[in-house]
C-alpha positions as CSV (number, residue, x, y, z in Angstrom):
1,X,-45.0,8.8,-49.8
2,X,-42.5,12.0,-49.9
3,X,-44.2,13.0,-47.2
4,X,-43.4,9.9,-45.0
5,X,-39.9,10.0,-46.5
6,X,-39.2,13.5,-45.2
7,X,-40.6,12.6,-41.8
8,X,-38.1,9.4,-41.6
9,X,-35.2,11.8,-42.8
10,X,-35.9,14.2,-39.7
11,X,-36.6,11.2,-37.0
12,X,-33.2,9.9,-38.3
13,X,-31.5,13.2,-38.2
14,X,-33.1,13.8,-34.5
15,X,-31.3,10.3,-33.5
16,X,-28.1,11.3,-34.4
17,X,-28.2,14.7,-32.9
18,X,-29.2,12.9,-29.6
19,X,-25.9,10.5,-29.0
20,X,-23.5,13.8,-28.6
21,X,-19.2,13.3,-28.1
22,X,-19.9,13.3,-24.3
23,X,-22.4,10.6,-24.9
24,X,-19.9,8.1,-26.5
25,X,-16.7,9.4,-24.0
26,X,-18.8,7.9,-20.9
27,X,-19.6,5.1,-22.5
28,X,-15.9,4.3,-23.6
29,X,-15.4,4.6,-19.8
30,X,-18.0,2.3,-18.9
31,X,-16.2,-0.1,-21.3
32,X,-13.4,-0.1,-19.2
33,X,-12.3,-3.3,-17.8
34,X,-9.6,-3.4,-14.7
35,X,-8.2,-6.6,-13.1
36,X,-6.6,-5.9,-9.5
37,X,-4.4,-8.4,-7.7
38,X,-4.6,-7.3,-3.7
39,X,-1.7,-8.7,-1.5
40,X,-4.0,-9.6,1.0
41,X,-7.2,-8.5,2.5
42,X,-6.4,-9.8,5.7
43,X,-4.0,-6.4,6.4
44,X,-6.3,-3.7,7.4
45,X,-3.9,-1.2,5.2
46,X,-4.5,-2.9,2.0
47,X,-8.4,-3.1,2.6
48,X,-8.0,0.5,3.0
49,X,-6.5,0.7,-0.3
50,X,-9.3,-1.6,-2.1
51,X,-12.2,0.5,-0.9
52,X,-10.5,3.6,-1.9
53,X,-10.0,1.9,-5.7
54,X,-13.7,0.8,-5.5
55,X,-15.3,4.5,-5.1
56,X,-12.9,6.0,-7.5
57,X,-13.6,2.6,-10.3
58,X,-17.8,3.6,-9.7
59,X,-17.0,7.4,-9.8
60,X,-14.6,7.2,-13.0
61,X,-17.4,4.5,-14.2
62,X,-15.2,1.3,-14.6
63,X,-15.4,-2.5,-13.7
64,X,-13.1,-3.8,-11.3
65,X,-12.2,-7.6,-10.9
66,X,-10.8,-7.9,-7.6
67,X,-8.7,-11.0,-6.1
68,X,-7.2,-11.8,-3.2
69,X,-3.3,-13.3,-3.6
70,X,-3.3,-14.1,0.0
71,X,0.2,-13.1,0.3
72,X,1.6,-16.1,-2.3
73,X,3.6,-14.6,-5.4
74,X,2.5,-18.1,-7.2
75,X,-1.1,-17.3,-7.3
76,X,-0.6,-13.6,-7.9
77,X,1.1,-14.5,-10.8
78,X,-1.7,-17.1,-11.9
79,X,-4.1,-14.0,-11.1
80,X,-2.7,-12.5,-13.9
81,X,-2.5,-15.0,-16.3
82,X,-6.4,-15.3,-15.9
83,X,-6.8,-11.3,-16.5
84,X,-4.8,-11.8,-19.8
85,X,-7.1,-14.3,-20.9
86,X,-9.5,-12.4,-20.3
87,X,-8.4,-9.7,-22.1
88,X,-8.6,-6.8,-19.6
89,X,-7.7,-3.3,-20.3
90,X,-5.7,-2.8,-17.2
91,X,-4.0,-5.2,-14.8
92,X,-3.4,-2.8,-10.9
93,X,-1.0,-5.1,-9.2
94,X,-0.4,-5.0,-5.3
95,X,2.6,-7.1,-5.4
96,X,3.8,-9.7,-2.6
97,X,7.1,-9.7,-3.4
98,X,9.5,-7.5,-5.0
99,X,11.3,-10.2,-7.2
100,X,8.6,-13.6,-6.9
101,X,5.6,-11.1,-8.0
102,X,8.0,-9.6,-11.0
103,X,6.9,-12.7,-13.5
104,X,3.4,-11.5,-13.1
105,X,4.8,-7.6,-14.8
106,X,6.6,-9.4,-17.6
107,X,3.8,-11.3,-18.8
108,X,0.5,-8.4,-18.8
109,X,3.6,-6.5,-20.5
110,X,4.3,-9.3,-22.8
111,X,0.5,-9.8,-23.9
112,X,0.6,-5.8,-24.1
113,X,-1.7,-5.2,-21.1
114,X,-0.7,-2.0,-19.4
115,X,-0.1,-3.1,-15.4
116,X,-0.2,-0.3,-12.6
117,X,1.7,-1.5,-9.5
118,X,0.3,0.2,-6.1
119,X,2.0,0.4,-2.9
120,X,4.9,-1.9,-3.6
121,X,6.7,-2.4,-6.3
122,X,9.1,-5.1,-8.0
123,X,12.2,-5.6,-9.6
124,X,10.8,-5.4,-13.0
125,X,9.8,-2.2,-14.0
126,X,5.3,-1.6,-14.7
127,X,3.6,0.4,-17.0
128,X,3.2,2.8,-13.8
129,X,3.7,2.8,-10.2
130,X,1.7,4.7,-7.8
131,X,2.8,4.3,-3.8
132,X,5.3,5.8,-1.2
133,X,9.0,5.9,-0.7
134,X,9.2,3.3,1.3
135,X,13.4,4.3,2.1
136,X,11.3,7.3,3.7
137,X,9.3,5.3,6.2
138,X,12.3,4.0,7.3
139,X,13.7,6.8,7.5
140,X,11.5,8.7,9.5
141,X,10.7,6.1,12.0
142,X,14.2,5.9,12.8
143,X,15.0,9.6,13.5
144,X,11.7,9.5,16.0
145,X,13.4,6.5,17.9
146,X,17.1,8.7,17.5
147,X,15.3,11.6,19.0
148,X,13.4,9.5,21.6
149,X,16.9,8.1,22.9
150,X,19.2,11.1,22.4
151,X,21.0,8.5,19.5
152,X,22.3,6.0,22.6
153,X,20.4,3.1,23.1
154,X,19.5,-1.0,22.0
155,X,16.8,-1.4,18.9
156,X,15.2,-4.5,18.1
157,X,13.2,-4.2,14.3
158,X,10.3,-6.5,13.5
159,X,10.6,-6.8,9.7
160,X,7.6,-7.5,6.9
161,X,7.3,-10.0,4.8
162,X,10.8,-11.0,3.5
163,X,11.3,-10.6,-0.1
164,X,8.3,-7.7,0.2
165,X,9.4,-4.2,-1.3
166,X,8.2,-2.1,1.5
167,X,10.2,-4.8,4.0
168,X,13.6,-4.3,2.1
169,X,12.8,-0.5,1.6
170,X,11.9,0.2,5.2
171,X,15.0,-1.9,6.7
172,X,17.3,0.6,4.3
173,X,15.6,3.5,5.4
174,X,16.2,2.6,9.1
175,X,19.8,1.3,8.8
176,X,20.9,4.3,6.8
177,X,20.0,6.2,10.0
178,X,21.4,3.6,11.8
179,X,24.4,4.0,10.1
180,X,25.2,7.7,11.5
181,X,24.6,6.7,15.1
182,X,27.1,4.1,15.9
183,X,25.7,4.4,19.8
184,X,22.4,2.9,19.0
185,X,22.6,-0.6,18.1
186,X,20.1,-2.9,16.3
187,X,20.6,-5.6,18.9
188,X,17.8,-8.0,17.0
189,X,15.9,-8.1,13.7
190,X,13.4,-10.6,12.4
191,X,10.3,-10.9,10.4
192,X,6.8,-11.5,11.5
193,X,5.5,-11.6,8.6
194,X,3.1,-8.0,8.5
195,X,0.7,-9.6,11.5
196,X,-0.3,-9.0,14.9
197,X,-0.2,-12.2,16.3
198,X,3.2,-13.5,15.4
199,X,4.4,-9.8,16.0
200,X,3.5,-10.2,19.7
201,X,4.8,-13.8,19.8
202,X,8.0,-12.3,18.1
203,X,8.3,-10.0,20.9
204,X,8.0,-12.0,23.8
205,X,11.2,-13.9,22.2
206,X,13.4,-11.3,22.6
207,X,11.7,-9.9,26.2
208,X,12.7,-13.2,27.3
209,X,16.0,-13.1,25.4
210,X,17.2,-9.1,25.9
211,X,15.0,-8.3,28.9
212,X,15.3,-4.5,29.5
213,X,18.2,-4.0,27.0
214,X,15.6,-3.3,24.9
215,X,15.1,0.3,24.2
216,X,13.1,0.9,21.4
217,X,11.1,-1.0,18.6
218,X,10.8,-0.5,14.7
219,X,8.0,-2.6,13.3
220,X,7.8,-1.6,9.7
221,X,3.6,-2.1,10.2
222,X,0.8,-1.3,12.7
223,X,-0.8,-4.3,12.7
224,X,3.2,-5.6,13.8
225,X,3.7,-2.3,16.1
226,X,0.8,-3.0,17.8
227,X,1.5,-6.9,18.5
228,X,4.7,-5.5,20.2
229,X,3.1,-3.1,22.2
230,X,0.4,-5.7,23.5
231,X,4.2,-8.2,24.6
232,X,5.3,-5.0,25.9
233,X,2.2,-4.1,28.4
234,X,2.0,-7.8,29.3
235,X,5.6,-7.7,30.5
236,X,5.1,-4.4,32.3
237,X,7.8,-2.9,30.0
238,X,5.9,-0.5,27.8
239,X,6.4,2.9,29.7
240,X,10.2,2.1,29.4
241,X,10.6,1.6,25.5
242,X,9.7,3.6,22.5
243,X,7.6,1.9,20.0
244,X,7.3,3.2,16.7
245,X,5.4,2.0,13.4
246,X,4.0,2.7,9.8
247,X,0.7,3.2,8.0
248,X,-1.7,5.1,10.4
249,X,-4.2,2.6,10.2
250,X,-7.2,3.4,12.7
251,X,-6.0,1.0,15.7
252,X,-2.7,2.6,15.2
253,X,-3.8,6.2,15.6
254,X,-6.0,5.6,18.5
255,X,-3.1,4.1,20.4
256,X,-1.0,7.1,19.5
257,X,-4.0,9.0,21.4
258,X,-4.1,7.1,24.2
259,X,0.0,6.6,24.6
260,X,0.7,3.7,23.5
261,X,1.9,3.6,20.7
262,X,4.2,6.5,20.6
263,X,4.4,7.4,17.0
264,X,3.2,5.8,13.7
265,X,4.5,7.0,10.4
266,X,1.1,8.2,8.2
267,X,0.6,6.9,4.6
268,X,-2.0,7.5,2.6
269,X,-4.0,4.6,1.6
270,X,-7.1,7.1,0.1
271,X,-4.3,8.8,-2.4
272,X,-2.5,5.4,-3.3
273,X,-6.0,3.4,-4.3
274,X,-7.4,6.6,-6.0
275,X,-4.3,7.3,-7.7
276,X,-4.3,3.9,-9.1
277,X,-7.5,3.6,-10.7
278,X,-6.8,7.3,-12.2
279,X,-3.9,6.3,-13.2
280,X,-5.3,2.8,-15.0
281,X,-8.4,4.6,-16.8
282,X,-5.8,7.2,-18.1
283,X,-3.9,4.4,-19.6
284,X,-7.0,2.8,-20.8
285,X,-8.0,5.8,-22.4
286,X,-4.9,6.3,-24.2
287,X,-3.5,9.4,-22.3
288,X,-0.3,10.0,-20.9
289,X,0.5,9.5,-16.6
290,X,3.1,9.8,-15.0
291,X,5.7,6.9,-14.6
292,X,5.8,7.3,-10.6
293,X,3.1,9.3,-8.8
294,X,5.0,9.1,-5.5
295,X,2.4,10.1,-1.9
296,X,4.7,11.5,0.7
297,X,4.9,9.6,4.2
298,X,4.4,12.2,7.5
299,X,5.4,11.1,11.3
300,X,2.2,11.1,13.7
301,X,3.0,11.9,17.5
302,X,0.4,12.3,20.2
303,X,1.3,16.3,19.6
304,X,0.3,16.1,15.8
305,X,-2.8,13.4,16.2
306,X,-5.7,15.1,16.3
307,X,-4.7,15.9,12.0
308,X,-5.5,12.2,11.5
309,X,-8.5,11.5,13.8
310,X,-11.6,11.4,11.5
């Protein structure tokens, strides 16, 4: 009977020395629970994002819930309200607009759910925010088309999603250029609402309208850029204005390559989803990040393409 005893003692003892601190920190990990609102997965950029924050959730070893707010504030915000009651760790919000999508900050911070906001951000603060400057894109887009024209010259803009972050940020950014070049005038501005489509419709307007006033075009997307470029080729136009966009996306780079499009401004979807999902398992395990983990934007020309081509 002592015997047996002894033998339990030692099986019991072998257990324990089996389930080591590394053991238990994974499985914490595993534990963790992250909801994600995505603006849309209709824009190439943010499905970029999403796969990005997919192999860093299965490297780091946590669950993503994944939504789609198809561009509406209302049901981002009802998006949320079903993370809370489902008592996620960590809410990573891709907002829709800077002050509609705000409501859906207060309340994860109200039910004391940290929220990371990637790529845009709104007017109430997050527990963390990782993205880009978006004053920068604008910024940098508008010194390539300054460059391009020697500072003289007619600019037509075709805007994002009004009431978006990286709309009003990218509109700043371009007028503040704007601003210092009182020969080069914004002779049109509208939005098309981050797509293609209405982006070329959007464009035929003002060929009709402005004709060959038109110098040069700042479409704060590619998926917009491009639309304009398509207008532009159609009209037999293109060769005579400068078209210039933001985000790099693969369609984008290739027309840089061929001449098309004659600059996008790079920003880096891969380091924006990654950096959100560190960011969240960080909070989630209790360790400090920083507030704003800001991803610098770089200007891609046909000289500087072949840095971006996989």
């Amino acid at each position: 009977m002592k015997h047996s005893y002894l033998i339990l003692i030692a099986l019991i003892t072998l257990c324990v020395g089996c389930n080591p601190s590394t053991n238990s920190q994974k499985s914490k990990e595993n534990n963790i629970v992250i909801g994600v609102s995505m603006l849309s997965m209709q824009n190439e950029f943010i499905v970029n994002i999403n796969d990005e924050m997919q192999k860093k959730a299965e490297e780091l070893g946590a669950k993503l819930i994944i939504v789609d707010a198809e561009r509406s504030s209302l049901k981002q915000i009802e998006q949320i309200e079903s993370f809370i009651a489902q008592k996620v760790d960590v809410i990573i919000l891709n907002p829709c607009e800077y002050e509609a999508s705000s409501p859906a900050v207060a309340k994860a911070l109200a039910a004391n759910i940290p929220i990371v906001n990637v790529n845009s951000a709104t007017k109430i603060a997050p527990t963390a925010f990782v993205g880009s400057n978006d004053l920068e894109s604008g910024r940098i887009a508008m010194k390539f088309i300054v460059e391009q024209l020697g500072g003289k010259g007619n600019v037509v803009m075709i805007q994002g999603l009004n009431g978006q972050a990286a709309q009003i940020q990218r509109e700043l950014g371009a007028k503040e250029i704007l601003k210092e070049y009182p020969e080069l005038k914004l002779i049109a501005q509208q939005t098309a609402e981050w797509d293609r489509s209405k982006s070329m419709d959007l464009m035929q307007n003002w060929i009709q309208s402005y004709g060959t006033k038109i110098n040069a075009v700042f479409a704060h997307n590619d998926e917009m850029g491009l639309g304009a470029v398509k207008a532009l080729q159609d009209a037999g136009m293109k060769d005579k204005v400068i078209v210039v966009s933001i985000d790099a996306i693969a369609d984008a780079l290739q027309a840089v390559k061929k001449g098309d499009l004659d600059a996008t401004v790079f920003q880096d979807a891969k380091k924006q989803g990654a950096g959100a999902i560190e960011t969240a398992v960080k909070i989630a395990q209790g360790q400090k990040v920083e507030k704003e983990l800001m991803i610098p934007f770089q200007l891609v020309t046909k000289a500087t393409i072949k840095a971006y081509l996989k």
